[in-house]
N, C-alpha and C positions, 0 to 999 in steps of 0.2 A: 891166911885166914880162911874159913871155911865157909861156903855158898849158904850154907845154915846160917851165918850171924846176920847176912843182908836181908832175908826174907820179910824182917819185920817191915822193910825201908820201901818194897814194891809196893803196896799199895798206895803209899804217900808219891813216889816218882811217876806212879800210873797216872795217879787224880791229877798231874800236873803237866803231865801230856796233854792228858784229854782233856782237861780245862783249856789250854791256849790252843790246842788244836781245833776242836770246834766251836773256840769263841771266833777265833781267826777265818774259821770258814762259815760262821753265821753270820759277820761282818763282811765278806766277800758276796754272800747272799743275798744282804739285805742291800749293798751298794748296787747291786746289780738288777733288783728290782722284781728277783726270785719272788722273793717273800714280800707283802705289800702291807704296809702300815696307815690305818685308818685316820690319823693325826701322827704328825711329826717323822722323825727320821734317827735310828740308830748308827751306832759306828761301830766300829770292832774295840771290843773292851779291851783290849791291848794297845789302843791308840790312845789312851790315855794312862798318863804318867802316876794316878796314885794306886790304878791296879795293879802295873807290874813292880813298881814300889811293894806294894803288899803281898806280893806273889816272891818277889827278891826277900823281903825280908821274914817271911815265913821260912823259905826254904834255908835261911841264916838259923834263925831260929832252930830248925832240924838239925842243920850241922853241928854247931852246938851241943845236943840235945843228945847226938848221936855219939857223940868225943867224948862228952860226958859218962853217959853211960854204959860205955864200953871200959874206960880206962878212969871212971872217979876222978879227983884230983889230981894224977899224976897227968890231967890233958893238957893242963895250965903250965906243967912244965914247958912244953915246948915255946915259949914265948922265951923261956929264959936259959936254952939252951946253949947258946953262946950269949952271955951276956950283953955286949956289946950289939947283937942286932935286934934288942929287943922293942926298939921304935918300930923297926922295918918287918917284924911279924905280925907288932900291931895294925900297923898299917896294911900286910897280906890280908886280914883278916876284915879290913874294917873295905877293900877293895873287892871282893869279893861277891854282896849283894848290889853293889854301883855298877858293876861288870854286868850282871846278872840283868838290873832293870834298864840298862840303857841298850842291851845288846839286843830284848826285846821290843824295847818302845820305839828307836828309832826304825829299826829296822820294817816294823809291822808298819808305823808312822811314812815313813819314806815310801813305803808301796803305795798306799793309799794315795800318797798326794800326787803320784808318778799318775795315775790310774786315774783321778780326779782333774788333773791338767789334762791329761790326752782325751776323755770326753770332753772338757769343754771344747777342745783345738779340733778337733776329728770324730764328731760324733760316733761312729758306729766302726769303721776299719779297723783301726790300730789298735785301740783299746780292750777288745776282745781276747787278741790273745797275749796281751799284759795283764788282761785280768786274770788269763788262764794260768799264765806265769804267776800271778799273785797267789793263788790258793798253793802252786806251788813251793813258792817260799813260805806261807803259811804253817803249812807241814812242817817244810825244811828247818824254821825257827822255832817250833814246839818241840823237833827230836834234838836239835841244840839246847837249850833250855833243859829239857829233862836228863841229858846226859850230864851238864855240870853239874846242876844237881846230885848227880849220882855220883860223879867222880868227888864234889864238893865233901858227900856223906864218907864215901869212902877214905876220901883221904883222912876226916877228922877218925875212923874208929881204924886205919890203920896204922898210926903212929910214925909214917915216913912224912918227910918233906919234899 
């Protein structure tokens, strides 16, 4: 396929970078006290389960959208290409946004609470550079994210399995 057909798909893999990249790192901000809130207290938007739910099933959506578009009706082939694993493509398909939002919730979820136990145990030592590590994997789980995505797109408008 040619570098021409995905162009339309960057700015959508960009927006979804940069949305959990610096949600993830205004979350690491705000735990840390950077940023100071006049009432109440934020959490990193990825720490909760019905954003990256909407964030997996958007980029489903595009997939979709993408298969479609590129190849019409003959994208729906592919479920019935050998007859007989037509449950277990369904199932490829329906696996795909659940991969998607749990690979980032727990993972942003499990930093946090990593990071939330070592202040209360160890005020000020250890926590620091877990925190530091934390924005690390932050990054780390925003350019995972945008690459299945990408890979997700690609695969639906390139017709391999």
């Amino acid at each position: 396929m040619g570098e021409d057909e995905y162009h339309p798909w960057v700015p959508f893999i960009g927006m979804m970078f940069l949305s959990t990249f610096v949600s993830n790192w205004q979350g690491a901000l705000l735990l840390w006290g950077v940023i100071q809130l006049p009432h109440g207290e934020l959490a990193t938007p990825t720490n909760d389960i019905n954003t990256t739910i909407a964030l997996a099933l958007f980029t489903y959506v595009v997939y979709f959208y993408a298969g479609f578009q590129k190849r019409d009706f003959s994208y729906f082939g592919k479920y019935i290409e050998p007859p007989v694993l037509l449950p277990i493509n369904i199932l490829e398909d329906f696996t795909k946004p659940l991969s998607l939002n749990f690979l980032l919730f727990e993972n942003i979820l499990a930093d946090e609470m990593v990071v939330a136990v070592l202040v209360s145990l160890v005020p000020l030592t250890i926590p620091v550079p877990m925190m530091l590590f934390g924005l690390f994997t932050s990054a780390i789980q925003a350019l995972i994210f945008a690459t299945l995505a990408t890979t997700y797109i690609g695969k639906s408008m390139g017709g391999h399995h």
